[in-house]
C-alpha positions as CSV (number, residue, x, y, z in Angstrom):
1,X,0.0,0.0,0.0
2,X,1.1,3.4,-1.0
3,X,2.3,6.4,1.5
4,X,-0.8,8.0,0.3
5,X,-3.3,5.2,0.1
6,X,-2.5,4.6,3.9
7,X,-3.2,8.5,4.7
8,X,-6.3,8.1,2.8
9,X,-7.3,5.2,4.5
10,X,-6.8,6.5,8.0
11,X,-8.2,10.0,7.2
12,X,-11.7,10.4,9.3
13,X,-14.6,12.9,9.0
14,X,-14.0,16.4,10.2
15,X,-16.6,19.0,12.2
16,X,-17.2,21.0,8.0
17,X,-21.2,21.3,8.5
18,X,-22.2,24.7,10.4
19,X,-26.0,24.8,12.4
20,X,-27.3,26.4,9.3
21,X,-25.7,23.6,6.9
22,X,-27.3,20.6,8.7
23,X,-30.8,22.1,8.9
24,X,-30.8,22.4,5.3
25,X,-30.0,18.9,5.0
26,X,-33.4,18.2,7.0
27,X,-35.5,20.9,5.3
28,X,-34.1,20.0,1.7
29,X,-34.5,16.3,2.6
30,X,-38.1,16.1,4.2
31,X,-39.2,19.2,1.5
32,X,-40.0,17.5,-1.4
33,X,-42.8,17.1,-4.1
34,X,-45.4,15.9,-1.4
35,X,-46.4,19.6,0.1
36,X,-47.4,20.6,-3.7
37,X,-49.1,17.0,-4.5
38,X,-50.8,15.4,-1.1
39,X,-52.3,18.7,0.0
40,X,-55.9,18.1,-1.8
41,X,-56.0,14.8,-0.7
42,X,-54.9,15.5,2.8
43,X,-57.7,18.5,2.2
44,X,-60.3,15.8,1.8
45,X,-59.4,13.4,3.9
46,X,-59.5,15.9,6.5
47,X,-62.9,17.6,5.4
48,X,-66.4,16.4,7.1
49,X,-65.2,15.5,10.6
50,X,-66.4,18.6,12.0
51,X,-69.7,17.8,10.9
52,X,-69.3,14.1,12.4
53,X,-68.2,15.6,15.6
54,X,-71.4,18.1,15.9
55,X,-73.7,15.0,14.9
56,X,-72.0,12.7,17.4
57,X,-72.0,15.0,20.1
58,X,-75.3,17.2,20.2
59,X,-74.2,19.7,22.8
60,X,-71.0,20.5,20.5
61,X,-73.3,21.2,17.4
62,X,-75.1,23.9,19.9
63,X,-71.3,25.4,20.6
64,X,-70.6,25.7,17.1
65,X,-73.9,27.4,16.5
66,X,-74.1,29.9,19.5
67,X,-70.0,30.4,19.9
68,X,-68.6,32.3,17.1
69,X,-65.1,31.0,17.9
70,X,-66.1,27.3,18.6
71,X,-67.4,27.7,14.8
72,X,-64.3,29.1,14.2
73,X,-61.9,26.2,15.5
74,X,-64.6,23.4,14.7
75,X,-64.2,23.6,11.2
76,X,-63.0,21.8,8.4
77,X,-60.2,24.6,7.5
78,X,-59.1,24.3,10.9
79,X,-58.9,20.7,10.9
80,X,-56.8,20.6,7.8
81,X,-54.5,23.0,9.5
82,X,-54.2,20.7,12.4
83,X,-53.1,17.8,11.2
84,X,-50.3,19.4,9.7
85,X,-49.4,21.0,12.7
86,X,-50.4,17.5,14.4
87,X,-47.5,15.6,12.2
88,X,-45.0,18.1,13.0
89,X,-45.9,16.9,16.7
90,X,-45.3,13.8,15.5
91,X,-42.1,14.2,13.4
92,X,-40.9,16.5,16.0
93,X,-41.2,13.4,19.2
94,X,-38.9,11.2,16.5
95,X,-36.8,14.0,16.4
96,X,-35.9,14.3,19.7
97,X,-35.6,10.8,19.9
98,X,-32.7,10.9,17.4
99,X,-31.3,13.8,19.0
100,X,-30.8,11.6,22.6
101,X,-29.3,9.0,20.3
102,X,-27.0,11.4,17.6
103,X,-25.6,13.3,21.0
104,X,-24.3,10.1,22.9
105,X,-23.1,8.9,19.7
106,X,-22.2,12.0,17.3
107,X,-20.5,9.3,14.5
108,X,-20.7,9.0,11.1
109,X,-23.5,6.1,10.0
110,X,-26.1,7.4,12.1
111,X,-28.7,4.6,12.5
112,X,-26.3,1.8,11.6
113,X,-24.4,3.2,15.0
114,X,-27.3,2.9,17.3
115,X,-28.7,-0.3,15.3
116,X,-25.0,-1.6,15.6
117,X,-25.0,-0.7,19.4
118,X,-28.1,-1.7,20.6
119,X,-28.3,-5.0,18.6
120,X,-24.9,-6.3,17.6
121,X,-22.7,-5.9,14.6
122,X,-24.6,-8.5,12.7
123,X,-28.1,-6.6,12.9
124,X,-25.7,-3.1,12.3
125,X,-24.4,-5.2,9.1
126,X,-27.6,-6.1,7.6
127,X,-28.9,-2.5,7.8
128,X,-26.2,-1.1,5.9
129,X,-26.3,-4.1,3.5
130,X,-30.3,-3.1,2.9
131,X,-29.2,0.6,2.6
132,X,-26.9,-0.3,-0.4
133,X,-29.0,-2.8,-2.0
134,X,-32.4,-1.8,-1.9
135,X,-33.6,1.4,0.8
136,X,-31.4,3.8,-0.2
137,X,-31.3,3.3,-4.1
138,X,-35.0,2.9,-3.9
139,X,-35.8,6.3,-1.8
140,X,-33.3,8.3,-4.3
141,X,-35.0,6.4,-7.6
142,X,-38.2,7.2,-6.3
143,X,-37.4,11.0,-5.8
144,X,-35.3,10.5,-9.3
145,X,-38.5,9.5,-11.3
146,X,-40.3,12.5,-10.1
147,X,-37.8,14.9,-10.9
148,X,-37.9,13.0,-14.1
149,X,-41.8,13.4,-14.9
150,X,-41.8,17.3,-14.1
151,X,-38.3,17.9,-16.0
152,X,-39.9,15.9,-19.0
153,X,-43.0,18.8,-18.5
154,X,-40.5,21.4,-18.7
155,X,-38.2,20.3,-21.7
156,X,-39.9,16.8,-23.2
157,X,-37.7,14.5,-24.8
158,X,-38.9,12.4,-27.6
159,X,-41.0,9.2,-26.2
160,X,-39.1,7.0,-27.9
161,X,-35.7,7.8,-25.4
162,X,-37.8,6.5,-22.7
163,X,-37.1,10.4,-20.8
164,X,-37.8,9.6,-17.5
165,X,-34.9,7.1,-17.3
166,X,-32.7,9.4,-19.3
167,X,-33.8,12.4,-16.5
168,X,-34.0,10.1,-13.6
169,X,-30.5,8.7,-14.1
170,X,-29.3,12.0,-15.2
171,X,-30.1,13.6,-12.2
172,X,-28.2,10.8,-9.8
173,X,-25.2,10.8,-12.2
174,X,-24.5,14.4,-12.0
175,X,-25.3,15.0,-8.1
176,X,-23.3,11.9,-7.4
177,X,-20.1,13.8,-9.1
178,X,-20.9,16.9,-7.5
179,X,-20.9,15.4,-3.8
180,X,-17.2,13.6,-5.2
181,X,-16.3,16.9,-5.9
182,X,-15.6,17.3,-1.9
183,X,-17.9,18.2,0.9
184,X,-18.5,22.0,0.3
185,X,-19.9,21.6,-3.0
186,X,-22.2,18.9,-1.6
187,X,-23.5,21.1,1.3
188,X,-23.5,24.3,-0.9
189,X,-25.2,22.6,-3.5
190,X,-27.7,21.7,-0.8
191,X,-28.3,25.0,0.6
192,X,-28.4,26.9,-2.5
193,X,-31.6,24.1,-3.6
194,X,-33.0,24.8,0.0
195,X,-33.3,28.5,0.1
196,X,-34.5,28.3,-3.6
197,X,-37.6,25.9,-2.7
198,X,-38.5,27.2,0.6
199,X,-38.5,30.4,-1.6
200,X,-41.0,29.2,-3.5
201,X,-43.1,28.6,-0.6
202,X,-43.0,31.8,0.8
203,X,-43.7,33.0,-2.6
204,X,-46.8,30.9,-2.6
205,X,-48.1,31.4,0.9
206,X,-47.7,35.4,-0.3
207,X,-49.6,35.4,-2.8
208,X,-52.3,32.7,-1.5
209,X,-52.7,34.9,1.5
210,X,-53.0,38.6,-0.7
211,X,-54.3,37.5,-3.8
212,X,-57.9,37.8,-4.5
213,X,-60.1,34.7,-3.7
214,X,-61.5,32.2,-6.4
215,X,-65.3,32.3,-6.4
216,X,-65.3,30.0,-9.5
217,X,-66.6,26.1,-8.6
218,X,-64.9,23.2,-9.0
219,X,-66.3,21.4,-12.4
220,X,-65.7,17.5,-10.5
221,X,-66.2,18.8,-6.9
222,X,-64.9,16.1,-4.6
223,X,-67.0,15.5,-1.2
224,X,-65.3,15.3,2.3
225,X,-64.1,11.8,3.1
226,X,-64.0,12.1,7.2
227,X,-61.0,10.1,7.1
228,X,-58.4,11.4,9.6
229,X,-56.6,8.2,9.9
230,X,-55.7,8.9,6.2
231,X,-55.2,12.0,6.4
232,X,-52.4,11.3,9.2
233,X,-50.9,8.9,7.1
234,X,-50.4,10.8,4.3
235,X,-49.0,14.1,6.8
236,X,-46.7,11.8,8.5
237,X,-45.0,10.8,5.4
238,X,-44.9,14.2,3.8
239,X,-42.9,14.9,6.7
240,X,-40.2,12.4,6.5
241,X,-36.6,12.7,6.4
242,X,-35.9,14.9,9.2
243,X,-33.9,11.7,10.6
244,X,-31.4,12.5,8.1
245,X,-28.7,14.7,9.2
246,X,-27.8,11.5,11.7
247,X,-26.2,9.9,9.2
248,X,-23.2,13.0,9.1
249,X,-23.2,13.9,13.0
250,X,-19.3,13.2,12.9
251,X,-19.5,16.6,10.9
252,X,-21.6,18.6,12.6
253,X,-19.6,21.3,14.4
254,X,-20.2,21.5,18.4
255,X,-22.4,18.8,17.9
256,X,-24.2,18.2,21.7
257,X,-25.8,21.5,20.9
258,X,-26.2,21.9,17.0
259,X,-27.7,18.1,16.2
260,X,-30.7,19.0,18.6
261,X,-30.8,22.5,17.5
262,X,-30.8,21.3,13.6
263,X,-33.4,18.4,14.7
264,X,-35.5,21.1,16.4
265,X,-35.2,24.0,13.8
266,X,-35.6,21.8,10.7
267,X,-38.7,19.8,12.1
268,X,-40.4,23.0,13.2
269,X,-39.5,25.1,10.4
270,X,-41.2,22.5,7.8
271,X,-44.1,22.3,10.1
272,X,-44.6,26.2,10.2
273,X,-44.4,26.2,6.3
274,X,-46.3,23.4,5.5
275,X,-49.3,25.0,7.9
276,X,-48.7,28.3,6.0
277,X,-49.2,27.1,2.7
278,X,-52.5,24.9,3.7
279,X,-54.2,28.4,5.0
280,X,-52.4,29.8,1.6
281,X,-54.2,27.5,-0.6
282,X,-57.7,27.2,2.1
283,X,-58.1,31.0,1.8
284,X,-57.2,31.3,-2.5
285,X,-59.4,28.4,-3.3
286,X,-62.1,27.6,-0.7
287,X,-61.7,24.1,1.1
288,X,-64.2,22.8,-1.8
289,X,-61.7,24.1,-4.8
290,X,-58.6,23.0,-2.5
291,X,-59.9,19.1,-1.9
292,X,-61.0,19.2,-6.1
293,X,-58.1,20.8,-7.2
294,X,-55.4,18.4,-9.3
295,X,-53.0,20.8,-9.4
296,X,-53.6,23.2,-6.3
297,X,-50.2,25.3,-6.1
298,X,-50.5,25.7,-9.6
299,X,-54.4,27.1,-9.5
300,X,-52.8,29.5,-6.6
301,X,-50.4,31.0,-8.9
302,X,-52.9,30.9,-12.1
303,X,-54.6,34.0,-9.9
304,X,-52.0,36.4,-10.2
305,X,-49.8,34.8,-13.2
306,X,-52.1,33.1,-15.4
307,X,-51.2,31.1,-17.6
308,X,-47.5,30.7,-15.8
309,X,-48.9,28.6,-13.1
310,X,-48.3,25.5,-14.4
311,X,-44.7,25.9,-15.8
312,X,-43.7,27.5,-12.8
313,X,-44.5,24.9,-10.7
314,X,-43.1,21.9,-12.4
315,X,-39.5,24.4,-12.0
316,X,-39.7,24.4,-8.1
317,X,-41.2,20.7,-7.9
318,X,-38.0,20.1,-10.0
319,X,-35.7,22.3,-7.6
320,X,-37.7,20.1,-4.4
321,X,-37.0,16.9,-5.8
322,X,-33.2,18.1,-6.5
323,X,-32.6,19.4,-3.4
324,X,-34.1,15.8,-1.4
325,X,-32.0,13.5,-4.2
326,X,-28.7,15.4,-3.1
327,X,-29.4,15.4,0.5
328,X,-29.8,11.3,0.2
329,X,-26.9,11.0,-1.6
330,X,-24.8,13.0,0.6
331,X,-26.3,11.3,3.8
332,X,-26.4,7.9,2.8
333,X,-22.4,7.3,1.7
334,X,-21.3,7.7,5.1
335,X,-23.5,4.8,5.9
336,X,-21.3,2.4,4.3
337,X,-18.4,4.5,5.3
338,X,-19.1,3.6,9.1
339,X,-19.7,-0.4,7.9
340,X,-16.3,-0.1,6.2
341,X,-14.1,1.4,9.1
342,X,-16.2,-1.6,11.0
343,X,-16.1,-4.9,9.1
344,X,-13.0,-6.1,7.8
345,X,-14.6,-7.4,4.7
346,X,-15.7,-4.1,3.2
347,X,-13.0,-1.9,4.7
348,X,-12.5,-0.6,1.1
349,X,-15.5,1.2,1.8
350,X,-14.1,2.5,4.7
351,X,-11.4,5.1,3.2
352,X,-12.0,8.9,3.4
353,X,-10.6,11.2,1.2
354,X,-8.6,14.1,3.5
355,X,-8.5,16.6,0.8
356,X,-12.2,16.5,-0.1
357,X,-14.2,15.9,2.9
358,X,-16.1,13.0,1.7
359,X,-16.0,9.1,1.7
360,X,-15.5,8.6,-2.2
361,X,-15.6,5.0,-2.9
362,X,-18.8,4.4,-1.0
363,X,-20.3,7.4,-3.3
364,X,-19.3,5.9,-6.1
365,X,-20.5,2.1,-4.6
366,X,-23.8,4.1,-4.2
367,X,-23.9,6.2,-7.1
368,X,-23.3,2.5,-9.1
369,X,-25.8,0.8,-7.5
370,X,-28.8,3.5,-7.6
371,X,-27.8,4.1,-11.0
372,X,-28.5,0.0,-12.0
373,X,-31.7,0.0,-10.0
374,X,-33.5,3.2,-12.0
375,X,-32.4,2.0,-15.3
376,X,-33.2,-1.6,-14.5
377,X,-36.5,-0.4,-13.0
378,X,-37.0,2.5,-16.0
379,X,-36.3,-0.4,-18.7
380,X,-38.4,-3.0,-17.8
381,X,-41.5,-0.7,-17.2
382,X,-41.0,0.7,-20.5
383,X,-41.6,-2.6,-21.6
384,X,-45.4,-3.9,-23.2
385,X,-47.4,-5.1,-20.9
386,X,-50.9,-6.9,-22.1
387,X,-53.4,-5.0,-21.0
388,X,-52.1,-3.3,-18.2
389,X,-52.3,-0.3,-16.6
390,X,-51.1,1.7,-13.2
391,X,-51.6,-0.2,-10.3
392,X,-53.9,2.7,-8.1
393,X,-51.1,2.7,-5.4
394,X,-51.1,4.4,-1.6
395,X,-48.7,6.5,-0.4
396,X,-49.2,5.8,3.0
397,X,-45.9,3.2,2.3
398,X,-43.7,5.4,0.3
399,X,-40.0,5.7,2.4
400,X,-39.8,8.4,0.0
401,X,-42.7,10.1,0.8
402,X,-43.8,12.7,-1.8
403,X,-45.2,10.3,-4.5
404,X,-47.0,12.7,-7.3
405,X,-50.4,12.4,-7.1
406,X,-54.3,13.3,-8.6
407,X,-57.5,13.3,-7.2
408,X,-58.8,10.2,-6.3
409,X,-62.4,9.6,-6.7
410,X,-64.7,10.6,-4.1
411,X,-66.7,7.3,-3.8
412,X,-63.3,5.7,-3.4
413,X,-61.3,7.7,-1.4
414,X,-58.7,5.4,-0.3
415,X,-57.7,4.3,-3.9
416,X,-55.2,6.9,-5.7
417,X,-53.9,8.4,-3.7
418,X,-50.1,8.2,-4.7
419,X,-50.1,9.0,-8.7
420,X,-51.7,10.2,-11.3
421,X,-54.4,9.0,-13.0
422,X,-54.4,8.4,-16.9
423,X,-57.9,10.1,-17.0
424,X,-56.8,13.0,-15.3
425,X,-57.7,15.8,-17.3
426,X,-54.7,18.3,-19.1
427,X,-54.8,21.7,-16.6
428,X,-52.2,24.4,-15.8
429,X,-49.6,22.2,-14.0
430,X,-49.3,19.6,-17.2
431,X,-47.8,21.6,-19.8
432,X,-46.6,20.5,-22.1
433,X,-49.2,16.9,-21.2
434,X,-47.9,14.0,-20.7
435,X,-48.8,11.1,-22.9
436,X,-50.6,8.4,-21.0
437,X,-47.8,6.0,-22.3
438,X,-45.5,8.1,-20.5
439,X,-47.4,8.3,-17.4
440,X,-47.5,4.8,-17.3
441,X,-43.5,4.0,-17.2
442,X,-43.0,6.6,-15.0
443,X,-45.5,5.1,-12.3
444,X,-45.2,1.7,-12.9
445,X,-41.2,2.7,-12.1
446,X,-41.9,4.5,-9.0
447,X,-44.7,1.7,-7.6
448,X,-42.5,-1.2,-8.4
449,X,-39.1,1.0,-6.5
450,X,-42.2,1.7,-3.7
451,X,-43.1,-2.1,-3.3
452,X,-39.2,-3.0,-3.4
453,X,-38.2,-1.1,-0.1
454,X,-41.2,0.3,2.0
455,X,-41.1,-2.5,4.5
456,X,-37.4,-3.0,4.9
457,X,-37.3,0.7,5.4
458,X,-39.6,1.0,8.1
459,X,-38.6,-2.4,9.6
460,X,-35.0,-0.6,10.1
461,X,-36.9,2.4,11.5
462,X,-38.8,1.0,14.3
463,X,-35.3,-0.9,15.4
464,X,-33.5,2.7,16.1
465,X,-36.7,3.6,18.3
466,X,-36.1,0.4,20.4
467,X,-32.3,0.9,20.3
468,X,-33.1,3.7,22.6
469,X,-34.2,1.8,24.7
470,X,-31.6,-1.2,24.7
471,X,-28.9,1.5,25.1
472,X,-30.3,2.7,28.4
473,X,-31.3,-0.4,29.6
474,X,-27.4,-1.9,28.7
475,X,-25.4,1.0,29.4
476,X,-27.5,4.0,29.6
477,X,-26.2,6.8,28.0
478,X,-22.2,6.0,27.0
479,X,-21.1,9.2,28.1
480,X,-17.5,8.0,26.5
481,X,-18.8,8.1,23.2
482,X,-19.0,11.7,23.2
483,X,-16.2,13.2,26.2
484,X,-18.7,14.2,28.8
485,X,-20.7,13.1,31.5
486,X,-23.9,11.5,31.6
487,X,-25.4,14.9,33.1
488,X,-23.8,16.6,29.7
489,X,-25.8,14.8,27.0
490,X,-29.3,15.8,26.3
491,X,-32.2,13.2,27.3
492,X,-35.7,12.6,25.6
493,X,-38.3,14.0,28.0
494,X,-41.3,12.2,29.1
495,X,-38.9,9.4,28.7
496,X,-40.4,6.1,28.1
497,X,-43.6,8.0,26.9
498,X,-42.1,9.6,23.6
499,X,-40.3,6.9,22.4
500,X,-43.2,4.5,22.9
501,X,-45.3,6.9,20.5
502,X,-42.5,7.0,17.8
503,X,-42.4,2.9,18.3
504,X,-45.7,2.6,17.8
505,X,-45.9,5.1,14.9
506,X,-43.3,3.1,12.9
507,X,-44.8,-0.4,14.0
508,X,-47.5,1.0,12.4
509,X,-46.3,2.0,9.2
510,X,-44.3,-1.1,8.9
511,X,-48.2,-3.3,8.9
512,X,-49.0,-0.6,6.3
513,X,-46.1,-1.7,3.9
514,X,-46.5,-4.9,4.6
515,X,-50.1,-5.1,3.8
516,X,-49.2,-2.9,0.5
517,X,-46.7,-5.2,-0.6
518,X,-49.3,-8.1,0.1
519,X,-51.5,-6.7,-1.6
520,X,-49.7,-6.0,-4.5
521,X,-48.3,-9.7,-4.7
522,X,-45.3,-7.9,-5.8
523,X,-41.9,-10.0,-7.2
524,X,-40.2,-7.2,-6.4
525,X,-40.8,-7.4,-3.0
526,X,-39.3,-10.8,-3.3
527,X,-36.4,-9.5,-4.5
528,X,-35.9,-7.5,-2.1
529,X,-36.4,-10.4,0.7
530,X,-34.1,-12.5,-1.2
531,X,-31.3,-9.5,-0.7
532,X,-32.0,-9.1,2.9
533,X,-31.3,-13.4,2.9
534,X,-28.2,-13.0,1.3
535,X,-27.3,-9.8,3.7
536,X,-28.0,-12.8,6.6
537,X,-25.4,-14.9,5.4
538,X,-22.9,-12.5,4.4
539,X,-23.3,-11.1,8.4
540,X,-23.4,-14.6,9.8
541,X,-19.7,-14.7,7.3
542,X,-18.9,-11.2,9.2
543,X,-19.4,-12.4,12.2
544,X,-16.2,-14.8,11.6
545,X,-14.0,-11.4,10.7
546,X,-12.7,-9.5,13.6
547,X,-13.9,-6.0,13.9
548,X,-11.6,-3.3,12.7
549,X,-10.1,-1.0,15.6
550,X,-12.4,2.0,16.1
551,X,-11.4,5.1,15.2
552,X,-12.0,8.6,16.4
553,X,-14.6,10.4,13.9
554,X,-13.6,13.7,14.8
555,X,-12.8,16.4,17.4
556,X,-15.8,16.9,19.1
């Protein structure tokens, strides 16, 4: 091995990412296409429980009627509000979970560290083998394919090319280089696509909350569908990635305070916006025009910059899907960067470059192996099928969690509500329209990517929240792993209370998968299980291999 090979080799994270730096990783991560796409749906799921409430409890109905502001905060507006504020209660109790586990263990890997920790190598092994293979590819394909479909709006490439694989894979290819490029350019690149799409919210919420009110109706109004449990579902989801930034604590400068701070600030910050554009788009459109609307942020606009609507958002869904693809990538390489400095067997994806900041081989591993799974996934649903058409998915499964979506019918409203429809009818947002050809391979990519890693994902997910709890009942909190005392490191409060409800949250999304996958009879959730076997054998093989001396991650 050469002089600089070994320097290489031994080189380990540095403190590069400022407060500000990792709260854009959480905003640009959980920020994606969801907030412009879910809304109506959320909207209508939402809508008609007042009215249950009132009938179900008579004295209420009186309250509504005599109290102006019990008809006020009894309503179906305020409802929709609150379960957006409602998930970013719930995002925020996972959140501070993470923070408890991310400040007694500020490494690089994040939940392969506390999985690793609280379970044994074996179980850390097999989570970083199902974030290679299937999770993390997956999440970043998904994300890919929807950049893909609104880049394709904005400059369509001829059908034959198959464009949403050309865009899809175009997009990982190039942000994949740019994180290689060295550290800075991967967190300025993330900023810069931050500001620029929370930007674009502002910019809606402003002129939602000053432009002039649509009186027009809706010419397929959809009724309420007094479904809160759906509505939560699809609000819990639109909310995920805040978890995140764990993955690069070994970065994070000062990090006992500034991984809670980031935490905190990013999970609140999304929840204030996302509440902001919901009374943006209740007061333009109505709650009616809002729950019918198959393009909402779009119809917003179309009041002040008609006929721009359309075109304008399909370039910020664009910058939101840009910004969540880089943040993955540059998150999820240090995964397999902590399973290299810890397993023997893949210690050659285990080197950090000094001079650039960043672990390059496991980019590149990931880049590779995202890269095969879109065009694998891209190419075979661009092949015939007989008779087929979308599969009418739910998003209440997607890891990803901002799966494009239309209406769904109102006498069905727990079909559709993931993608598009190929009825859907041309309006501001599709411009220039997609063919229904096109449509098809670009959902039938994304469902078969959803039904391939949903349940791993979450299965992963609910393990972290009960490694919290094997760490304090083994150890507590290893106050070694970060230079202070017990007394020093920040604790979840309410503790066992809040963790139980972010168990019990995951446990519950993981049926949800489960039954989606089920129900889809999907091969390539087979696939995926026949990884996860081969990840068994190669950790039982691992567990043979003496683990590699631990090194420091950085000055803390």
């Amino acid at each position: 091995m050469s002089v600089g090979s070994a320097k290489r080799t031994e080189a380990v994270p540095k403190p590069e990412l400022s407060l500000f730096d990792s709260t854009c990783i959480i905003v640009g991560v959980i920020i994606g296409s969801g907030i412009y796409e879910t809304s109506p749906k959320i909207a209508a799921a939402a809508s008609g429980i007042a009215q249950q409430l009132q009938e179900f409890w008579p004295w209420l109905g009186r309250l509504v009627a005599e109290q102006g502001w019990a008809a006020w905060l009894i309503c179906d507006a305020s409802l929709i509000i609150g379960v957006w504020l409602l998930g970013g209660l719930l995002s925020l109790i996972g959140a501070l979970c993470y923070a408890e586990l991310a400040n007694a263990y500020p490494k690089s890997g994040g939940d392969y560290v506390y999985i690793t920790k609280g379970f044994g190598r074996e179980m850390g092994f097999l989570f970083a083998w199902a974030q290679l293979w299937v999770v993390r590819p997956a999440s970043i394909g998904m994300y890919a394919y929807i950049f893909a479909r609104y880049a394709n709006r904005i400059c369509p490439l001829p059908e034959q090319w198959n464009p949403f694989m050309i865009y899809a894979a175009g997009a990982i290819l190039v942000l994949t280089l740019i994180n290689m490029l060295g550290v800075m350019m991967g967190k300025w690149t993330q900023n810069v696509l931050t500001v620029l799409k929370v930007i674009g919210l502002v910019a809606i919420v402003v002129v939602g909350l000053w432009a002039s009110p649509s009186n027009a109706l809706p010419e397929e109004p959809v009724g309420p569908w007094c479904n809160l449990g759906l509505a939560m579902i699809l609000v819990f989801y639109t909310y995920g990635g805040w978890n995140e930034m764990a993955y690069v604590a070994a970065e994070v400068r000062n990090p006992r305070k500034n991984i809670l701070r980031a935490l905190v600030l990013g999970t609140v910050a999304v929840a204030a916006i996302y509440a902001l554009v919901n009374l943006a788009f209740i007061r333009a459109l109505g709650v009616v025009n809002f729950r019918s609307s198959q393009a909402v942020a779009a119809d917003v606009l179309d009041l002040v910059v008609r006929p721009w609507g359309g075109k304008i958002i399909s370039i910020l869904i664009c910058i939101s899907t840009f910004g969540a693809i880089n943040g993955m990538i540059f998150t999820g390489a240090r995964i397999y960067y902590a399973m290299g400095t810890d397993h023997r067997m893949y210690r050659w994806l285990g080197s950090w470059d000094p001079q650039r900041g960043v672990p390059i081989v496991s980019l590149i591993a990931q880049g590779v192996v995202t890269l095969l799974m879109v065009i694998g996934f891209g190419w075979q649903a661009s092949l015939p099928a007989a008779e087929e058409k979308p599969e009418q998915t739910a998003a209440v499964v997607a890891p990803a969690l901002d799966a494009p979506a239309a209406q769904p019918e109102a006498a069905n409203p727990k079909q559709q509500v993931a993608n598009p429809s190929p009825q859907t009818k041309p309006n501001s947002q599709q411009a220039p329209v997609e063919t229904e050809q096109q449509r098809f391979h670009g959902e039938k990519a994304f469902d078969n990517l959803l039904a391939f890693s949903a349940p791993i994902f979450w299965f992963f997910f609910l393990l972290v929240g009960l490694s919290l709890f094997a760490l304090r009942a083994l150890a507590g909190v290893e106050a070694g792993a970060s230079g202070g005392s017990q007394t020093d490191l920040f604790r979840v409060p309410l503790y066992p209370i809040i963790p139980v409800v972010f168990c019990l949250s995951c446990l519950f999304m993981l049926y949800s998968s489960i039954s989606y996958a089920i129900s889809q009879l999907s091969a390539y959730a087979l696939w995926a299980l026949g990884i996860m076997v081969l990840g068994l054998l190669l950790a039982w093989i691992s567990q043979w291999t003496p683990a590699k001396p631990h090194r420091p991650s950085s000055t803390v």
